[in-house]
Backbone bond lengths (Angstrom), bond angles and torsions (degrees), N, CA, C in turn:
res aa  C-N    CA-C-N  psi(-1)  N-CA   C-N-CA  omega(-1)  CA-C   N-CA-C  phi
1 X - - - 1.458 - - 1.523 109.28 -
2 X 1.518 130.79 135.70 0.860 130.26 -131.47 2.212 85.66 -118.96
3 X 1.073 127.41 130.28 1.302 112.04 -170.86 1.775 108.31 -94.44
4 X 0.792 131.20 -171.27 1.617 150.34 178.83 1.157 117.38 -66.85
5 X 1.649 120.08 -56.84 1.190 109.19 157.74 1.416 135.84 -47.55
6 X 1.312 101.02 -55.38 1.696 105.79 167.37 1.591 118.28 -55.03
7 X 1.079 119.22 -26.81 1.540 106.04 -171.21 1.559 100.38 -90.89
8 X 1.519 122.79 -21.92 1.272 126.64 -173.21 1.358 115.47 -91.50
9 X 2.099 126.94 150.18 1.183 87.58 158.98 1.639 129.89 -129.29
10 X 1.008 132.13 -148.18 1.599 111.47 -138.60 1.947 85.31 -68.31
11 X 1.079 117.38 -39.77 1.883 118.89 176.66 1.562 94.16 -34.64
12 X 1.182 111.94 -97.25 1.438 131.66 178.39 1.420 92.76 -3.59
13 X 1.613 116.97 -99.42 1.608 114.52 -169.73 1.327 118.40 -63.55
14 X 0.927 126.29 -23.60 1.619 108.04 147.67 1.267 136.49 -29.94
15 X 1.710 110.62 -50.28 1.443 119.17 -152.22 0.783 119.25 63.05
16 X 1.380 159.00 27.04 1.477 155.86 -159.58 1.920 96.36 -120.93
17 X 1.182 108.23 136.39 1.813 94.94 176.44 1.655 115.60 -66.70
18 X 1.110 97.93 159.06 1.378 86.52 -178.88 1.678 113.67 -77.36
19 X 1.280 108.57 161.10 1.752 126.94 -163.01 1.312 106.31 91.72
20 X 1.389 128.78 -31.68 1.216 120.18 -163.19 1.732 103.87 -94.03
21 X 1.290 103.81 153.74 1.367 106.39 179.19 1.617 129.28 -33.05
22 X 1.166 127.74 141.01 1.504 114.11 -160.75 1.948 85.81 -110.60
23 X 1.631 84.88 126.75 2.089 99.51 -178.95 1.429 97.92 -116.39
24 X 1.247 104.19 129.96 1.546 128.63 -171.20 1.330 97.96 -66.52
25 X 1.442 114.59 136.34 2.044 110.30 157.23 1.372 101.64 -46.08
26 X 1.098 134.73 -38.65 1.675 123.90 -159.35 1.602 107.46 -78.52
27 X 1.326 115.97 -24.53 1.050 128.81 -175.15 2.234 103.52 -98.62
28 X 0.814 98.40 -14.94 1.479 118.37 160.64 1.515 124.23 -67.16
29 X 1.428 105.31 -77.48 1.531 121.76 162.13 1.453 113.17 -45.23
30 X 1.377 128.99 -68.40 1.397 125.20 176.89 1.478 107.53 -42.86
31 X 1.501 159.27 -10.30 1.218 168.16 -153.03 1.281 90.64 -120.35
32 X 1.080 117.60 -51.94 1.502 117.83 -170.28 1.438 115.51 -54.81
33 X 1.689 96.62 -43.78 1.369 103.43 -179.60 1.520 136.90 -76.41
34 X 1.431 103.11 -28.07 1.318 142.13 160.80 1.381 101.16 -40.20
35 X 1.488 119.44 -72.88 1.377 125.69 173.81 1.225 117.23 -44.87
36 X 0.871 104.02 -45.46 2.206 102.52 -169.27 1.124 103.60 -73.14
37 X 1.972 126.81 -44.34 1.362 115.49 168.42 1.240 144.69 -73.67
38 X 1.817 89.32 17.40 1.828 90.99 -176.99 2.176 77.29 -109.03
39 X 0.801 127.44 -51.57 1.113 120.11 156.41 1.769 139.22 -9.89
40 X 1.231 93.58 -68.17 1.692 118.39 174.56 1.882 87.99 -88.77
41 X 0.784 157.12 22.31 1.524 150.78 162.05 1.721 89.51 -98.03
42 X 1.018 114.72 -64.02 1.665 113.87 -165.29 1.498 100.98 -60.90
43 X 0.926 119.87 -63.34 1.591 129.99 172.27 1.671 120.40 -35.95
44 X 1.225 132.74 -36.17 0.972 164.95 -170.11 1.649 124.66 -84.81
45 X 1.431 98.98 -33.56 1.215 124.83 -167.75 1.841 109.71 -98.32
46 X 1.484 105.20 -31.01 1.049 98.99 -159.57 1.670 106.23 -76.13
47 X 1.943 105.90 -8.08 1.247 123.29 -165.14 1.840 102.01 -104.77
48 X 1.136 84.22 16.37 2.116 93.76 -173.48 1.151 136.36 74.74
49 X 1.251 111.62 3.01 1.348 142.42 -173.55 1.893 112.10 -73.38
50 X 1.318 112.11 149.32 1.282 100.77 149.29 2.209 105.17 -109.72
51 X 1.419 112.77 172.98 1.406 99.42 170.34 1.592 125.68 -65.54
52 X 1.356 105.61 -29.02 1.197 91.61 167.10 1.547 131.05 -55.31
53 X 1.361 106.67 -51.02 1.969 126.69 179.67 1.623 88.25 -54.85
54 X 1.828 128.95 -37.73 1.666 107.83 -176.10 1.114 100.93 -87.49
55 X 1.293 146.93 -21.02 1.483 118.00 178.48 1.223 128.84 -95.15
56 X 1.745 122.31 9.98 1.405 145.02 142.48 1.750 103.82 -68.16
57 X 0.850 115.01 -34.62 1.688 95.21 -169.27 1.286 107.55 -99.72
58 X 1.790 122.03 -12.70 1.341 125.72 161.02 2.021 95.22 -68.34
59 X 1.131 121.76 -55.59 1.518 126.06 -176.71 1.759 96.74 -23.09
60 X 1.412 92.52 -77.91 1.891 114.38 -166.77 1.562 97.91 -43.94
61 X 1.553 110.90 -55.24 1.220 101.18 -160.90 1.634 113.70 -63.64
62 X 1.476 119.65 -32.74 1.533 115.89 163.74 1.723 123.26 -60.80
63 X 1.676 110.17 -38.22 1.391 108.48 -179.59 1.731 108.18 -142.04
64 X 1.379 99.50 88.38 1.616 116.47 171.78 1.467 116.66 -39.34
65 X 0.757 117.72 138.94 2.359 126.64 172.39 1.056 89.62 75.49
66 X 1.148 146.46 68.33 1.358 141.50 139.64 1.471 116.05 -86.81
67 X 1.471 108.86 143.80 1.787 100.60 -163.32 1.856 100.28 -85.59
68 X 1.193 129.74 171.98 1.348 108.91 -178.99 1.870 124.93 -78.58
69 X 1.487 87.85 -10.76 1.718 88.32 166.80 1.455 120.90 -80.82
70 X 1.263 115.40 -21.66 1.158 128.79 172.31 1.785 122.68 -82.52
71 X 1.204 108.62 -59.01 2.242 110.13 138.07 1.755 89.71 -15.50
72 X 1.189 100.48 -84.29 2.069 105.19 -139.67 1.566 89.61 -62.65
73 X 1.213 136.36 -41.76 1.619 116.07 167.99 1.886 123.00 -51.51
74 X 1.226 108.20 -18.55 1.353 113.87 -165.96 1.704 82.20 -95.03
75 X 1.305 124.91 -30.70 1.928 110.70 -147.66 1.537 71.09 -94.97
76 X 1.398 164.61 -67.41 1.330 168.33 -91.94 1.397 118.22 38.58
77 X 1.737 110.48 67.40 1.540 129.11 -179.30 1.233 103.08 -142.10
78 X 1.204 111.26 147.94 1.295 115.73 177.20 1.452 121.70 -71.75
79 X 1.303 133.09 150.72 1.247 145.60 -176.57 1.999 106.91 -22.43
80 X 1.457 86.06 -66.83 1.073 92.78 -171.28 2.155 138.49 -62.87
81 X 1.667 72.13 -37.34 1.460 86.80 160.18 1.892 120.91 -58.14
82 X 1.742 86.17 -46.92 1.839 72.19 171.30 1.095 113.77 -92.99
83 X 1.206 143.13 47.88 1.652 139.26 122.14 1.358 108.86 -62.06
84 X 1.468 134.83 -48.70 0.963 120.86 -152.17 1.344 116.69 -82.05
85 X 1.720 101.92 -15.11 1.609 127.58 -170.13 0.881 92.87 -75.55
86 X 1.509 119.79 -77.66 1.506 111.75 -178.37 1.883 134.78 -44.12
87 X 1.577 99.53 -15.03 1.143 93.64 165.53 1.306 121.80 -67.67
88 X 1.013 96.44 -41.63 1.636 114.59 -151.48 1.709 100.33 -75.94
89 X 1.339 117.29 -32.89 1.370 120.71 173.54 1.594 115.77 -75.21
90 X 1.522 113.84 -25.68 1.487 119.55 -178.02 1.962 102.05 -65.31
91 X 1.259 81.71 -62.86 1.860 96.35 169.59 1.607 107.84 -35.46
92 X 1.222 126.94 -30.84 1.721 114.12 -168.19 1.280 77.43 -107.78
93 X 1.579 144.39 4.91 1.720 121.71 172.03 1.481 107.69 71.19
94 X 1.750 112.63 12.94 1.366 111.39 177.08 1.933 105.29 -94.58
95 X 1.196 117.30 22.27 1.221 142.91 169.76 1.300 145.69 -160.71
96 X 1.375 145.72 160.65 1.373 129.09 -157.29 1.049 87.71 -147.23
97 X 1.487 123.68 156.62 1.553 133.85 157.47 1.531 109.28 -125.38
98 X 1.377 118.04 154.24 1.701 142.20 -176.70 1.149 101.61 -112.99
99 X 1.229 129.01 154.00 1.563 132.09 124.38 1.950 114.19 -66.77
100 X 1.049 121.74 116.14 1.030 133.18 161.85 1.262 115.07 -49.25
101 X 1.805 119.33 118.76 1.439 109.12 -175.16 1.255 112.34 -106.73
102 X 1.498 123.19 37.02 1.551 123.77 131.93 1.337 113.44 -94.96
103 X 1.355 142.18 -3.72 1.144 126.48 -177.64 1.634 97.45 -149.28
104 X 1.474 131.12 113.07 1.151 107.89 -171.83 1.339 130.93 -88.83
105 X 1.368 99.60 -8.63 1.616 113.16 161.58 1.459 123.77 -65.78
106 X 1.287 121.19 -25.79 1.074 109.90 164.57 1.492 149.97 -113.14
107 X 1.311 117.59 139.78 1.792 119.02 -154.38 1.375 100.16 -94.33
108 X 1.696 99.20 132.32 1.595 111.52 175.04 1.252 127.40 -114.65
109 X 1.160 122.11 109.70 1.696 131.21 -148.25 1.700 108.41 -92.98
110 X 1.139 108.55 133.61 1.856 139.24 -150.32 1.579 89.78 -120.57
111 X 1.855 131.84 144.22 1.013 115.83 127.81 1.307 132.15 -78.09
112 X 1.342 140.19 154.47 1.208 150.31 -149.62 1.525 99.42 -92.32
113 X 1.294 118.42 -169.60 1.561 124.75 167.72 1.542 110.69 -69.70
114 X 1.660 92.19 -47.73 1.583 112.60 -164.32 1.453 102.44 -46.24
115 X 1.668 98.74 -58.56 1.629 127.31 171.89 1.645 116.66 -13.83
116 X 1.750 92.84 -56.57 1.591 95.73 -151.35 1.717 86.51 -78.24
117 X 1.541 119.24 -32.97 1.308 112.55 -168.77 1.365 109.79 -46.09
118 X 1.103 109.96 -42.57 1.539 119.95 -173.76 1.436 118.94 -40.66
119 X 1.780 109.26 -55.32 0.751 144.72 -178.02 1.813 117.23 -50.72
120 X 1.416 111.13 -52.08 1.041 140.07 -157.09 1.690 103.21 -102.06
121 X 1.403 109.55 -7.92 1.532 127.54 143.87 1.423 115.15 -61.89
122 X 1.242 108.15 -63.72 1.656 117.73 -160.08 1.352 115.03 -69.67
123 X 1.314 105.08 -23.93 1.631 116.20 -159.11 1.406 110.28 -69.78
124 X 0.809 102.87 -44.86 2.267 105.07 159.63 1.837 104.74 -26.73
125 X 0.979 107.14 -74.04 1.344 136.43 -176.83 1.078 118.57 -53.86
126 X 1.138 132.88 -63.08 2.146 138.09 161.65 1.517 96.24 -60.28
127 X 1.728 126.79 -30.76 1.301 92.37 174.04 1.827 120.51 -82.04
128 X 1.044 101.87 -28.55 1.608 109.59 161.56 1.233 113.26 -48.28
129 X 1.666 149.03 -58.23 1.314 132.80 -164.48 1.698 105.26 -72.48
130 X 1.930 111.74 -13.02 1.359 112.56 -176.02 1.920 108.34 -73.92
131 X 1.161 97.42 -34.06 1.539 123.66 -164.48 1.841 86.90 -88.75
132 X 0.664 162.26 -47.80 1.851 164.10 157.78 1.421 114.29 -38.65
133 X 1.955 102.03 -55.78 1.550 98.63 176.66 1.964 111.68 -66.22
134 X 1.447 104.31 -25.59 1.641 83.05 -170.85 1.341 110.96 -108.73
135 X 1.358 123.20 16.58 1.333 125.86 169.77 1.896 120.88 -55.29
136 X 1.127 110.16 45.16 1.278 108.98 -177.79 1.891 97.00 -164.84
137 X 1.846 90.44 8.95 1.735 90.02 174.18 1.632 99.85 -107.12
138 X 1.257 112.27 177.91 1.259 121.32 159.94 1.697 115.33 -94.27
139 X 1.334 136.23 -154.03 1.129 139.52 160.29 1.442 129.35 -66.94
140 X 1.985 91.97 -54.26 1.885 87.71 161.78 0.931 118.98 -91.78
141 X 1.654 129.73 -5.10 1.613 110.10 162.52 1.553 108.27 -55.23
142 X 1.319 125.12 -66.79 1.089 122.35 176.54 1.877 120.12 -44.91
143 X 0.750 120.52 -2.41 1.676 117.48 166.03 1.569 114.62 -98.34
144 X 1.642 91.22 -16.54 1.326 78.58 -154.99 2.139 96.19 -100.97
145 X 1.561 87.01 -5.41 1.558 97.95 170.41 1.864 98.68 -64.97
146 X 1.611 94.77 -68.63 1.650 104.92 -163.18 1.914 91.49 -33.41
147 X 1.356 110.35 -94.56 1.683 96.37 172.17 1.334 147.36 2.66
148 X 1.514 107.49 -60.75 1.481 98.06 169.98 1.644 108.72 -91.53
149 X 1.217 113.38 29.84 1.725 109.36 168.15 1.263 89.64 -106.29
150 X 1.224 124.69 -41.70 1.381 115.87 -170.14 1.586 138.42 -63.26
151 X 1.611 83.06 -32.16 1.982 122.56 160.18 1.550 98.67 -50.58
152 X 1.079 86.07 -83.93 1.598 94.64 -173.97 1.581 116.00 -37.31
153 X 1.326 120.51 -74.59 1.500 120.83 153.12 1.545 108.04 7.43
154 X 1.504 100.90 -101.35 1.435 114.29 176.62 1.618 131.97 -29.71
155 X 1.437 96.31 -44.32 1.519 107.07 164.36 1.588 127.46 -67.60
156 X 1.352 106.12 -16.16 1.776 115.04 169.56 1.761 87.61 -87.34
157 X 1.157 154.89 21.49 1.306 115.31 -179.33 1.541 121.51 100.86
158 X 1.476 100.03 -31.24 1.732 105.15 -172.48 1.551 98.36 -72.85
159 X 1.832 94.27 150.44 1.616 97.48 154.06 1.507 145.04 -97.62
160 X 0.985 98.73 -103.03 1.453 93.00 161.47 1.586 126.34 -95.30
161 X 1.199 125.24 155.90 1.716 119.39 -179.76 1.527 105.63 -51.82
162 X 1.206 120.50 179.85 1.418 126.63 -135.23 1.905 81.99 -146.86
């Protein structure tokens, strides 16, 4: 079976007209992202947050007891960095830690009440830059975006959303 890339060529998946410079999806997507985090930075901020500290407490808030090396694989930071996140979020009580009682060495981090308030602040707002970026889709464009991000996803290796 012959895939998309191969049958297409780099114009084509680009989208770019032809003559004009040919811009990679990868170089596409990274823009994409760029945008939303200068976006979600303002948004983010006004709640005290940096994006990193919101997309750890969006993490927790989808999958509770997560240890913090395991958080910073889900947020895409290194180990160490989320120690410091998580400190720094435990300190505002916008997080909690357990001892895990299969393993007692290790602590499994909860958002708090305070946490979700936070959360449940911002969410107006991250849903607005979501509702901004696709205002130029329809319904199944937009499904059919979420999908092939998700394709793609999967095809680098990733698993499921976080």
């Amino acid at each position: 079976m012959t895939n998309a890339v191969e049958i297409l060529s780099a114009t084509e998946i680009s989208g770019t007209p032809p003559g004009s410079s040919d811009i990679t999806l990868l170089y596409l997507i990274k823009q994409v992202e760029l945008a939303i985090r200068s976006h979600l930075d303002v948004a983010v901020r006004e709640v005290g947050l940096t994006v990193v500290q919101y997309t750890a407490l969006t993490v927790l808030e989808r999958r509770p007891g997560l240890t913090s090396a395991q958080l910073a694989k889900n947020s895409f930071v290194r180990a160490q960095t989320m120690a410091q996140v998580t400190t720094e979020l435990e300190a505002r009580g916008l997080v909690s830690r357990r001892v895990d009682s299969s393993n007692q060495r290790r602590l499994l981090l909860s958002v708090t009440d305070e946490g979700q308030e936070i959360l449940d602040r911002v969410l107006p707002d991250v849903q607005g830059i979501e509702q901004q970026m696709l205002t130029e889709l329809d319904v199944p464009e937009v499904r059919q975006l979420r999908e092939a991000l998700h394709s793609c996803r999967i095809a680098l290796g990733g698993g499921r959303p976080h």
